[in-house]
C-alpha positions in Angstrom: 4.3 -10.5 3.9 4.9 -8.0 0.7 2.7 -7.9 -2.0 4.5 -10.2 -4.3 3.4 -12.8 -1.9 0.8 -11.7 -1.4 0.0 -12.4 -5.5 2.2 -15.7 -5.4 0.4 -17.0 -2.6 -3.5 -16.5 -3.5 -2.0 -17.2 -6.8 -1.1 -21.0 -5.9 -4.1 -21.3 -4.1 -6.4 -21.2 -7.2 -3.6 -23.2 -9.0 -2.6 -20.7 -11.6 0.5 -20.8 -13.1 2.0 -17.3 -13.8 1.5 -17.6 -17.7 -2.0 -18.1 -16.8 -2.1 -14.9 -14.6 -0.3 -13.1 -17.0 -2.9 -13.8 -19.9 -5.6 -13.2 -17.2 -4.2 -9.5 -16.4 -2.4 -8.6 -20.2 1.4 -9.0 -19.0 3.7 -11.5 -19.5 5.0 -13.9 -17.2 8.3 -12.4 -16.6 6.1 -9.7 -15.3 4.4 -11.8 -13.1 7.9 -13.2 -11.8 9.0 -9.9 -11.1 5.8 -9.0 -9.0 6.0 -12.4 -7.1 9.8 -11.4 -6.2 9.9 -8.0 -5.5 12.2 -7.1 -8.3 8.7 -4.5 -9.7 6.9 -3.1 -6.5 5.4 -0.3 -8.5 3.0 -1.3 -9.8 0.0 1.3 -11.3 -3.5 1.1 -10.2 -5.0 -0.3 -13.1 -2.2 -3.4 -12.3 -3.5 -3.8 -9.0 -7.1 -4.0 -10.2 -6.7 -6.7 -12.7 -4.5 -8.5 -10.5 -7.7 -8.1 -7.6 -10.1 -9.1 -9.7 -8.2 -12.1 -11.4 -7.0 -13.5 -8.0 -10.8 -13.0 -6.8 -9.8 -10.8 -3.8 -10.1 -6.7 -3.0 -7.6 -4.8 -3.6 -7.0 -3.9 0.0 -6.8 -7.2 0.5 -3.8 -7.4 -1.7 -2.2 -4.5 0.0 -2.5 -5.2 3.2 0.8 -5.1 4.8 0.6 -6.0 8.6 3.8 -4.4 10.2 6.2 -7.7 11.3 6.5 -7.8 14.8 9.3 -5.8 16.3 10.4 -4.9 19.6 9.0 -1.0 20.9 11.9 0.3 20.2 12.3 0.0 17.2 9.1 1.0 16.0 7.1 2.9 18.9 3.5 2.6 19.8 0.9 5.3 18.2 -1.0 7.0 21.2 -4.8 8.3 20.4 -3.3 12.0 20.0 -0.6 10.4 17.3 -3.7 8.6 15.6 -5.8 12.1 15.8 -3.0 13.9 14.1 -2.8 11.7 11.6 -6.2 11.1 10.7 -6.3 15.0 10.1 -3.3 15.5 8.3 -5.0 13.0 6.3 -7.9 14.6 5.8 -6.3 17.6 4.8 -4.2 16.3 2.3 -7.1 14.2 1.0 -9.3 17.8 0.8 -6.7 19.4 -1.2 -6.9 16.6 -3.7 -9.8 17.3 -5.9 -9.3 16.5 -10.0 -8.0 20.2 -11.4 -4.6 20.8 -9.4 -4.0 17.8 -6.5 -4.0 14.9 -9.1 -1.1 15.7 -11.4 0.2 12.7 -10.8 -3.0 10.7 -11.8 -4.1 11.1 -15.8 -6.7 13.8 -15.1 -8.2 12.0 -18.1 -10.9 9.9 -16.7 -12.6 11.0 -13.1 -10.9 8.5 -9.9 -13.0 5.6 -9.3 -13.4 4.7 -5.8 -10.8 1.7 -5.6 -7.9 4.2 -6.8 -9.1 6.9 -4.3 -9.0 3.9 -1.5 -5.3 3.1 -2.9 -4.0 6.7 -2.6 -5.8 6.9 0.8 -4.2 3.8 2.0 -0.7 4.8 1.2 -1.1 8.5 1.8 -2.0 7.2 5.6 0.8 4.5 5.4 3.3 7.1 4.7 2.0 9.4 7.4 1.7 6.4 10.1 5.8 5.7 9.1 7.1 9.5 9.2 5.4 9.8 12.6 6.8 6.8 13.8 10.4 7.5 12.6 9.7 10.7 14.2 9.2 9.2 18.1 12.2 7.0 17.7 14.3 10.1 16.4 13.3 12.5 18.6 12.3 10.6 21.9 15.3 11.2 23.9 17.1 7.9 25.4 15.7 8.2 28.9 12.4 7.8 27.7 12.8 5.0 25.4 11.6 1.4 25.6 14.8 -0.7 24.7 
């Protein structure tokens, strides 16, 4: 299930109409249309917020993107040494992060509150878990493979 959704779904449930979320998070409705289709997927953190809190749910809540169901070989298992290496790659990259040099792309205006940190964790480790992934299914030579 994508985010959009994700928003459209806990969205119906508290029987809001988009208008109404819109007001709720300061954006049209068109806006909200284009979240609830896919047509925006970025969306900035401050978004994801007042959608969280308007939709009464946490943010990782809203993000959570359980991987659809696909057969090993097309998306290989993670084995405990995979889950180690990317739990400190993680932690590396999340070290060199600190507000002077590793946040240009964050305003450097305000200190990061704790639900934007948890955000840039979340898809720092997403994007790590994918790359390793593609990695096994690149490199993992026929013989070996699950198909």
């Amino acid at each position: 299930m994508t985010l959009g959704e994700r928003i459209k779904l806990r969205r119906k449930e508290l029987g809001l109409t988009q208008v109404q979320l819109g007001e709720m998070v300061h954006k049209s409705s068109q806006v909200v249309s284009n979240w609830e289709r896919g047509y925006t997927t970025a969306m900035s953190p401050e978004d994801l917020l007042n959608i969280a809190q308007a939709l009464n749910v946490n943010i990782s809540e809203l993000m959570d993107n359980p991987a659809p169901a696909q057969p090993p070989a097309q998306k290989p298992e993670l084995n405990a040494r995979d889950e180690r290496d990317i739990q400190k790659k993680l932690q590396s990259i999340l070290d060199d992060l600190d507000p002077d040099t590793g946040l240009a792309f964050y305003n450097g205006q305000e200190p990061m509150d704790n639900e934007t940190r948890d955000l840039i964790r979340s898809s720092i480790e997403n994007s790590l878990r994918t790359a390793k992934q593609l990695a096994k299914t690149k490199y993992t030579p026929k013989k070996y493979r699950n198909e």
